[in-house]
C-alpha positions in Angstrom: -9.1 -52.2 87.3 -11.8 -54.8 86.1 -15.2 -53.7 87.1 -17.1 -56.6 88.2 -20.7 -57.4 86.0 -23.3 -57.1 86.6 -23.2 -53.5 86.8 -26.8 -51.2 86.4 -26.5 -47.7 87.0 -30.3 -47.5 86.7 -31.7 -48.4 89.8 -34.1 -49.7 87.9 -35.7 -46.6 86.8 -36.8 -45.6 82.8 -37.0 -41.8 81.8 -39.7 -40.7 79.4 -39.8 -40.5 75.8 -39.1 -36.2 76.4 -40.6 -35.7 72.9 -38.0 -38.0 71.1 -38.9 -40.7 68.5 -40.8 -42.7 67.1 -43.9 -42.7 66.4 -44.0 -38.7 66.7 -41.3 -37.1 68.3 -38.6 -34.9 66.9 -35.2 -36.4 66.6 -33.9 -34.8 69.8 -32.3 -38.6 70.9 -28.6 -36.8 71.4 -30.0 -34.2 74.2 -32.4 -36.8 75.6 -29.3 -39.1 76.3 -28.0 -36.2 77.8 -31.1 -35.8 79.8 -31.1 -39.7 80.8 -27.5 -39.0 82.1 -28.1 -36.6 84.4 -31.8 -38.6 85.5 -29.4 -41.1 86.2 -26.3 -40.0 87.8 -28.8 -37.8 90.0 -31.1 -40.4 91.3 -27.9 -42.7 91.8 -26.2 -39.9 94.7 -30.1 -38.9 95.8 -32.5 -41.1 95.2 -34.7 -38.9 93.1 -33.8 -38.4 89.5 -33.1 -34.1 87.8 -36.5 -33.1 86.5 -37.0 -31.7 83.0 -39.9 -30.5 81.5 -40.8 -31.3 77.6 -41.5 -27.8 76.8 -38.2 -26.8 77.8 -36.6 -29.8 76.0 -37.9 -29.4 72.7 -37.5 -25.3 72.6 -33.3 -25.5 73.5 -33.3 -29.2 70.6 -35.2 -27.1 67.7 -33.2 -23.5 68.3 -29.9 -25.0 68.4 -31.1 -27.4 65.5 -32.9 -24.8 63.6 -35.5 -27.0 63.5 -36.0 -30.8 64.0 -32.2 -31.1 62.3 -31.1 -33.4 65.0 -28.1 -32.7 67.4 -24.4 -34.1 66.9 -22.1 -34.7 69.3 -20.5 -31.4 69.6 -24.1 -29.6 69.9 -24.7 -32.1 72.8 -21.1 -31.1 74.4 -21.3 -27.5 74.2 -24.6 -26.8 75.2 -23.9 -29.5 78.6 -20.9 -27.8 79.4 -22.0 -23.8 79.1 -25.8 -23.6 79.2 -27.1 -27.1 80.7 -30.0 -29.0 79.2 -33.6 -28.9 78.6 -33.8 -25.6 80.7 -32.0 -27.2 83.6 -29.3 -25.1 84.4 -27.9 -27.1 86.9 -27.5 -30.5 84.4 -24.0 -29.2 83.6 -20.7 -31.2 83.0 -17.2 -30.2 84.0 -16.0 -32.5 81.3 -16.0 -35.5 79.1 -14.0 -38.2 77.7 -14.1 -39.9 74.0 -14.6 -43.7 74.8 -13.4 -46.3 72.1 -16.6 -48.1 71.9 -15.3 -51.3 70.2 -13.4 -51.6 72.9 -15.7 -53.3 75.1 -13.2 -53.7 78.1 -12.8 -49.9 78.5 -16.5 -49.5 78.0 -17.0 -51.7 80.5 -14.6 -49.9 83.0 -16.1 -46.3 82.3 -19.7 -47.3 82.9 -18.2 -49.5 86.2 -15.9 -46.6 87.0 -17.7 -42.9 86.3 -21.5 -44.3 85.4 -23.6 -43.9 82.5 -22.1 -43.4 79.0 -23.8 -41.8 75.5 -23.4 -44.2 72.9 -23.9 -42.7 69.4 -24.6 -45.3 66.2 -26.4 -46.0 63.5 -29.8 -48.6 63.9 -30.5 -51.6 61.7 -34.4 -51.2 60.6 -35.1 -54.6 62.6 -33.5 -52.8 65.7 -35.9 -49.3 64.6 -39.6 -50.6 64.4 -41.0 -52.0 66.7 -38.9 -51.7 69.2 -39.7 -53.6 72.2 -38.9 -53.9 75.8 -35.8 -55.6 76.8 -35.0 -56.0 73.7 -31.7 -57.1 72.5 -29.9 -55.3 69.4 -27.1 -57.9 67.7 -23.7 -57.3 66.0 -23.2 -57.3 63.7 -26.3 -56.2 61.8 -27.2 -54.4 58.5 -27.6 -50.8 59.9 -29.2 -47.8 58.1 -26.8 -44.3 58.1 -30.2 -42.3 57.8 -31.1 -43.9 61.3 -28.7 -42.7 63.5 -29.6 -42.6 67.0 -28.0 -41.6 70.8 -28.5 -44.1 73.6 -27.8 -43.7 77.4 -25.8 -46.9 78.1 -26.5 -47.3 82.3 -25.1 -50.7 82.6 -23.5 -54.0 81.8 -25.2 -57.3 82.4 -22.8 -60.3 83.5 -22.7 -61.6 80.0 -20.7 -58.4 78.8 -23.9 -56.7 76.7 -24.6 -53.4 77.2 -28.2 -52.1 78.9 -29.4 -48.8 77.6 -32.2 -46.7 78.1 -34.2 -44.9 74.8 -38.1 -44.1 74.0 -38.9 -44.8 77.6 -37.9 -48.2 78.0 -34.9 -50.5 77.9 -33.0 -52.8 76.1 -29.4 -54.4 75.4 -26.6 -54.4 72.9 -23.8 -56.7 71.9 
């Protein structure tokens, strides 16, 4: 199956920053991805997106952490799966699949097929600061290990880039 593009799991809504990033904000972006998945996928069946409050986001990212020590993918995956997120108790996932993400084709059919997909990489500083609205982040690009950051990928636009949500806006990548 070839999912036909556009496709924009978003319904046009952007999520909040949920105390991650720049210019002040811990560096919480793997459990706010998480959090922009489950905004997403429940304002696609309902029409209103899971509610979360930033209080209870920060206190499950710093004692898992152990302080603002970021998340990796298997915090993220655990905590989703057993305990929910950001206090939510009911943003919980049965399961998940790894995605080969430079395989655009099958990234193309999981976001078309299941919805929204957390994309984990590494920033170029051009991409970093300041990061503006619809933006579009290139390949390739000089990236920066120390800037690793977790998107929620919620679409793809006709001409095969990706559109993502992070720090309360939107933007695209190649």
């Amino acid at each position: 199956w070839t999912p036909t593009l556009p496709i924009d799991w978003s319904g046009g809504v952007v999520y909040g920053m949920d105390g991650n990033g720049p210019p002040e904000g811990y560096g919480d972006c793997a459990l706010v991805a998480g959090i922009h998945v489950d905004n997403t996928t429940t304002h696609a069946a309902t029409g209103v997106e899971s509610q979360f409050s930033e209080a209870s986001i920060d206190a499950q990212y710093l004692q898992v952490s152990g302080g603002d020590n970021g998340w990796n993918e298997w915090n993220l995956l655990y905590q989703w799966e057993n305990v929910g997120l950001g206090g939510n108790s009911q943003a919980m996932i049965l399961d998940y699949i790894p995605i080969d993400p430079t395989n655009a084709a099958q990234m193309q059919y999981m976001i078309g097929a299941f919805g929204p997909v957390i994309f984990v990489l590494s920033l170029a500083d051009q991409w970093y600061s300041p990061f503006q609205t619809g933006e579009t982040w290139n390949a390739p690009a000089s990236i920066d290990p120390r800037l690793g950051h977790a998107i929620c990928l919620v679409g793809v636009e006709a001409n095969g880039n990706f559109k993502f949500i992070t720090w309360a806006t939107y933007g695209y990548i190649t």
